[in-house]
N, C-alpha and C positions, 0 to 999 in steps of 0.2 A: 504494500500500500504506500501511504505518504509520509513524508521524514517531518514531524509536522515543528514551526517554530515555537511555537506555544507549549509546551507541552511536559510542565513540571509543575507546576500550581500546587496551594495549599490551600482548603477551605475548610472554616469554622462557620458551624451556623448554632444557632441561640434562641431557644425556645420563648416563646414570651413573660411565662414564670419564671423563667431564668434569667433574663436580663435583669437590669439594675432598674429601669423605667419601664418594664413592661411590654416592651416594642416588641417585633421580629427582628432579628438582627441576621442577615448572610453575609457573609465576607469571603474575599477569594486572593490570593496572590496570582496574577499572571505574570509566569516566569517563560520566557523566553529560551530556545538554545545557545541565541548568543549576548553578553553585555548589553550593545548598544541598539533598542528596538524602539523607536521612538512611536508615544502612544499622543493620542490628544481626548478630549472630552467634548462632545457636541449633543445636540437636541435633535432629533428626528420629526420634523411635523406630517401629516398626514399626506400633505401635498408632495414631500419629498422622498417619500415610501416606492420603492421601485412597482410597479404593478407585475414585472416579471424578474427572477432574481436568476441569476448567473454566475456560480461559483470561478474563479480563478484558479484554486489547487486539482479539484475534482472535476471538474465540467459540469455538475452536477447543477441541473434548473429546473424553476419549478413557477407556475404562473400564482402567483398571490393572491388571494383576495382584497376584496375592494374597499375593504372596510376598515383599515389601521388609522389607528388612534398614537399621538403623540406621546415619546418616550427618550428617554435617555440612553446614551451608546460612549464607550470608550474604545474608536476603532485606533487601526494602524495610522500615522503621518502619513506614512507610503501607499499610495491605494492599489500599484501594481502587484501587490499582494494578497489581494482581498479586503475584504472588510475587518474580522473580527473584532466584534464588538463587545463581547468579553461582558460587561456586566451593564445592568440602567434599572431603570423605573419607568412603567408605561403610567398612562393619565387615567389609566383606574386604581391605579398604587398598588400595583403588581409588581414585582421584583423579579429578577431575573439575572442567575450568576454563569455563564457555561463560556466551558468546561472544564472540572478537572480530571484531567486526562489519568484513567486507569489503566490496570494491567488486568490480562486472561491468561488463558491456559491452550496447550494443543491441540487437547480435545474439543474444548467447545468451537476454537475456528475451524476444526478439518468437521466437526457437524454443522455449524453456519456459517463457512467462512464471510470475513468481512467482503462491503460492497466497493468495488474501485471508482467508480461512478455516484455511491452515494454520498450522503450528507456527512458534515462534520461540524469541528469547532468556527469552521474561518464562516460559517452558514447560520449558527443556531439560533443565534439573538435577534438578528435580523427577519426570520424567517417565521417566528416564533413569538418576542413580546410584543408586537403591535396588536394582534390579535387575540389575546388572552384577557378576561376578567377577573382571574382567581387562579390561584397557584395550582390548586386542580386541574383547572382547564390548560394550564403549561405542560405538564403530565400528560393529557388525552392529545395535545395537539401533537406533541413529540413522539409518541405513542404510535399513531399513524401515519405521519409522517415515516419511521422506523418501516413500518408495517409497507410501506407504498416503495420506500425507496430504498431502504438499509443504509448502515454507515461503513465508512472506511478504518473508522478506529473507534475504543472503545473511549467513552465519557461518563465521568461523573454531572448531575445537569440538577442544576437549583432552582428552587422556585416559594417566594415569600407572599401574602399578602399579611393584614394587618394581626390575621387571628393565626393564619399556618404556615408553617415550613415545609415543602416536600422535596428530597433527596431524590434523585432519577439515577440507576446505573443501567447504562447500556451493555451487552453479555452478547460478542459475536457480531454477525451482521444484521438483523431483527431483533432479538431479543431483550427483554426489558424489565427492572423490577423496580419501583418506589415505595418510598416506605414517607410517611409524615411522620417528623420526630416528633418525639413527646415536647407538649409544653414548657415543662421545668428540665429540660436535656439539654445538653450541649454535644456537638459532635464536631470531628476533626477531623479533615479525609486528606491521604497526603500521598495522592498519586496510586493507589491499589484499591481493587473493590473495597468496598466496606459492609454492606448490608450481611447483616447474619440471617439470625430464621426469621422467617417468610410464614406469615398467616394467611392463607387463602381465604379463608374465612372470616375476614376483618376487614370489609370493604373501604374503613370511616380512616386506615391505620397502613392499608397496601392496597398499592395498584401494580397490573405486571400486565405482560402480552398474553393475551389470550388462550396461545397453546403453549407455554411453559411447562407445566408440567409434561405432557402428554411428550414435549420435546427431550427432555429431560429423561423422562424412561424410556425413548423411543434409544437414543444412543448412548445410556448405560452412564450418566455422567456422576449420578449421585449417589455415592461411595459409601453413605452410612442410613444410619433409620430415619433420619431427621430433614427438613431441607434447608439449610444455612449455606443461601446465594455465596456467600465469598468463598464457605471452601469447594463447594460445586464448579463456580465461575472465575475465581480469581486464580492468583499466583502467589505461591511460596517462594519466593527464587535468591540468591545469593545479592542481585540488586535490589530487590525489595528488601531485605536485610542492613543494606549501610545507606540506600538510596531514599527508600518511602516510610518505614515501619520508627525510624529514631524520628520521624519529627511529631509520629502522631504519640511516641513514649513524652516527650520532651513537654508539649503540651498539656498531657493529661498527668503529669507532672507536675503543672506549673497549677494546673486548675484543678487539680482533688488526690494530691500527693501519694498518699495511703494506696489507690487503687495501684498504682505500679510499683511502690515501694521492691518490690521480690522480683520486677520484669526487668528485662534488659531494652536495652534499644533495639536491639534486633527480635524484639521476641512477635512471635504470632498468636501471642493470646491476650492483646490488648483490642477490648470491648470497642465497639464501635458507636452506640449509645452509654453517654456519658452524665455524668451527674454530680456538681461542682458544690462544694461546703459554702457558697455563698453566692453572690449575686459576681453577673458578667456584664462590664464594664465597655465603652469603647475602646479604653486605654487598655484594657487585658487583652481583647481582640489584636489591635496595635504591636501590646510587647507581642505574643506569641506569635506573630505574621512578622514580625522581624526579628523575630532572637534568633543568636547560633551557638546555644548550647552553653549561655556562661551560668556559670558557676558547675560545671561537669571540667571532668579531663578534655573535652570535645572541641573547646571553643578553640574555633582558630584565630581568634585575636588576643588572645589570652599571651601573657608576658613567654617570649622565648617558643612561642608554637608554629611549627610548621605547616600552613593551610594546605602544602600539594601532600602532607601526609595525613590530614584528618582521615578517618575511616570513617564517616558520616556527611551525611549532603544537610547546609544547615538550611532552615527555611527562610531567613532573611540575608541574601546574598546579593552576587554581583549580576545575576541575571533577573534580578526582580525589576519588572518594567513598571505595573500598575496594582495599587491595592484599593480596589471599593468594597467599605463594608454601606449596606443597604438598612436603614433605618427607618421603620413603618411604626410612625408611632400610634396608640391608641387614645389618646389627650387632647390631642388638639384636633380643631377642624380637619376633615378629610384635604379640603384643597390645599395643605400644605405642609401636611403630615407626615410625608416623605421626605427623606435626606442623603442624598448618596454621598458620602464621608471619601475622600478621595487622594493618594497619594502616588506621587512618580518616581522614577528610580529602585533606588535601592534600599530598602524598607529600615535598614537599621540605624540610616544618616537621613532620611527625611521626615516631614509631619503630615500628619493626616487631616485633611480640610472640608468641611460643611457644605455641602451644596444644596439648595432647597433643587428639587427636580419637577417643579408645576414653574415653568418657563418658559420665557418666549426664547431667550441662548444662552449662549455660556461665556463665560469671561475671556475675552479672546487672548490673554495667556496660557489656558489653558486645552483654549479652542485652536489655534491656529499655531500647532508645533508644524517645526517645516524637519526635513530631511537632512538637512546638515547646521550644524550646533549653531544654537541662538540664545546666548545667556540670560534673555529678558524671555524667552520661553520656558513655561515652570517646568517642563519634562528636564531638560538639557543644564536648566539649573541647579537639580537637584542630583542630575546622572555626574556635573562636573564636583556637587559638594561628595558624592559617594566615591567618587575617583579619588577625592583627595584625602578622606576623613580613609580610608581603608589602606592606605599605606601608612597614615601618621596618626594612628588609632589612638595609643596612651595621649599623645598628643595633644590632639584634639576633640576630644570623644566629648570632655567635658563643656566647649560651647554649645558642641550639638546637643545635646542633654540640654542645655538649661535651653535652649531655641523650641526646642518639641514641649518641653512644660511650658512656657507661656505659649507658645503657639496653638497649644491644644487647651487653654483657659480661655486664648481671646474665642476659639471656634465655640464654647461652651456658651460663652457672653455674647455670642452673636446670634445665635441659636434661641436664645431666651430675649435677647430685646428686637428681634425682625418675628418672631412670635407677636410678644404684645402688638409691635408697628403695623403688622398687615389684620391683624384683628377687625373684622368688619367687611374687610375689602372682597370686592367679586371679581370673578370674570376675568376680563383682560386688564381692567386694572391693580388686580392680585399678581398677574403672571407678570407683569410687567415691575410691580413692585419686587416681588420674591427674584426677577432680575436682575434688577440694580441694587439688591442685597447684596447677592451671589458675587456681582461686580466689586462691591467694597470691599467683601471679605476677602476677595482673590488680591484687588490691588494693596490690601496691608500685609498678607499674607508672601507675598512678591516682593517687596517693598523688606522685610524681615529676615526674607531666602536671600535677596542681593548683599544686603548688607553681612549676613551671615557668609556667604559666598567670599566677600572681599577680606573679612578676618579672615578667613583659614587658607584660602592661597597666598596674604599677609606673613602668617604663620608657620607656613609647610616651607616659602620660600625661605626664610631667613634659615632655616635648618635643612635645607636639601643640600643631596649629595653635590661637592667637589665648593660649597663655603668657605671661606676666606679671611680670615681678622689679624693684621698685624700682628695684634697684642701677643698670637703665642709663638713670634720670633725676637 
């Protein structure tokens, strides 16, 4: 099949009893194959909706319906690429994260193998949240779509509205199973299937393709008395072991200690519904979408550590291009209830920023990254602050620190006074206001990065190699 460039992701998602506010919370890392993948953030309106879509990797088209609704997208800079649009909010406060890409087995593709021609990740957002009113219905649409077309690879495919969360994994070139996490759960998926056992009988709790089962015992795939999707359809493999399995140890670690206390990083018997001793944060989403393993032996920024010898892939690294965590709140007015929380780069040296998503566009530092480095573009700003902060770590680690705490106080204080301010307001003079919100927040926020920016290549220069000072002749 396809060598795809997406194709490491980490996602956390956040039951509503689980959160700190009550919300749905999805979060995803789109990590890249290589470093430099420049992402931008735009609005999709109705009129802008292709009415026939035409993949670039796959050939893979399919004529649209006629009926999409406005939504948010974080595609590629580069469109010779495709789209992939990776996460957003449509204008019924549907959410929408895909994908993160999983791993199978040989059996199940030599009984469905994948489709060369069908759909994937660079197709799903696109294809998919314009036309959804309820995370449910993101499931049924992808579902047959699956059924009509098959994919070329396999995905993990999210979907929030204000009351549910539904997980999608796709198993082969049709096949399919979701499950809606529990309200007070948290989960962490980091590149290998995850769903375990499968209630057939739980209409409200699992959805799957229609002839799973019957598929299932037609080609002998399920090994024991029980049906638990991950070890039927996933993989055990030596790279799931240093590659996918330490970051979901590492996490569920960080959020309910005790459960892996006795597991390793490489262990295959960490739960895949999870259940944290206290309330989940933006800022816990944040750390665990960007850590790499400190306070472990693991961390490769750790004093005197060799990164080409970690035995572990951390989950905040140098190929994190874009992290949206999607926040559905249940408190305020629906029309502006939504927040797609947004960061570029490299997750361990950037901040994560607020964006109301009932808009007419996006802040066009955000909006309009170009394809070769433009430091007044927040992608390239914060790709050049993770260039610099990751060679001069002890360094510098501490501006960046204190830049992400008030950065992440003022998004809190914006969040709560563009609340009160659009209070009242309708229509197109809502979207226009929650606009030129959007606007402020991004230009203090830019305004914060440059200056940030200018201390630490200030900083790294005065100490880079082949430096100079009389004094020690």
């Amino acid at each position: 099949m396809f060598a795809s460039k997406h194709s490491s992701c980490t996602t956390i998602l956040v039951g509503k009893n689980a959160s700190y506010d009550g919300s749905t919370l999805i979060a995803r890392n789109e990590d890249a194959g290589e470093a430099v993948h420049p992402k931008k953030f735009v609005v999709i309106h109705h009129e802008d909706q292709p009415s026939e879509y035409h993949s670039k990797l796959s050939k893979f088209s399919i004529q649209l319906p006629d009926n999409p609704v406005r939504y948010t997208s974080v595609p590629d800079a580069a469109v010779d690429e495709g789209v992939w649009g990776e996460a957003g909010v449509n204008a019924h406060n549907v959410a929408m994260s895909a994908t993160e890409t999983i791993t199978t087995n040989s059996r199940v593709l030599g009984a469905d193998p994948l489709v060369k021609n069908g759909l994937g990740e660079e197709d799903l957002l696109t294809i998919t949240l314009p036309y959804i009113s309820s995370a449910r219905d993101g499931v049924e649409r992808v579902g047959s779509l699956l059924k009509k077309y098959g994919t070329y690879e396999s995905n993990g495919i999210i979907f929030s509205d204000v009351n549910e969360i539904w997980y999608m994994e796709t198993a082969g070139g049709h096949h399919w199973v979701a499950q809606r996490i529990p309200d007070d759960a948290y989960v962490i998926a980091p590149n290998q299937t995850g769903i375990q056992e499968v209630k057939f009988d739980d209409p409200d709790n699992f959805m799957f393709s229609k002839d799973l089962l019957k598929f299932v015992e037609k080609y002998h795939l399920n090994l024991t008395s029980n049906f638990n999707f991950r070890e039927i359809f996933g993989s055990d493999t030596q790279l799931d072991h240093h590659y996918n399995t330490p970051r979901a140890w590492y996490g569920q670690r960080y959020f309910n200690p005790e459960s892996v206390k006795d597991l390793s990083p490489m262990s295959n018997k960490l739960p895949f519904i999870n259940y944290a001793d206290r309330k989940i944060t933006i800022e816990d989403i944040k750390f665990v979408l960007s850590s790499h393993y400190q306070d472990t032996p693991y961390d490769p920024f750790a004093p005197g550590a060799d990164y080409k010898t970690n035995p572990y892939r951390p989950i905040g690294f140098n190929r994190n291009q874009e992290l949206s965590i999607l926040q559905l709140r249940p408190y305020v007015a629906e029309d502006h209830a939504a927040i797609q929380w947004l960061a570029f780069a490299g997750n361990p040296f950037n901040t994560i920023v607020p964006f109301y998503t009932h808009i007419l566009d996006t802040p066009d530092c955000y909006r309009d990254t170009t394809t070769t480095l433009d430091s007044h573009n927040a992608y390239w700003a914060n790709r050049l602050i993770s260039l610099i902060v990751a060679d001069h770590y002890q360094e510098l680690m501490a501006d960046v620190e204190d830049f992400q705490l008030k950065s992440l106080a003022y998004g809190h204080q914006r969040i709560a006074k563009v609340d009160k301010a659009v209070s009242g307001k309708k229509g197109g003079e809502l979207m226009q206001a929650l606009s030129q919100a959007n606007e402020r927040t991004a230009d203090r926020i830019m305004k914060d990065t440059e200056e940030l920016l200018t201390k630490l290549v200030t900083r790294a220069s005065d100490n880079s190699r082949g430096a100079f000072t009389r004094e020690h002749y």
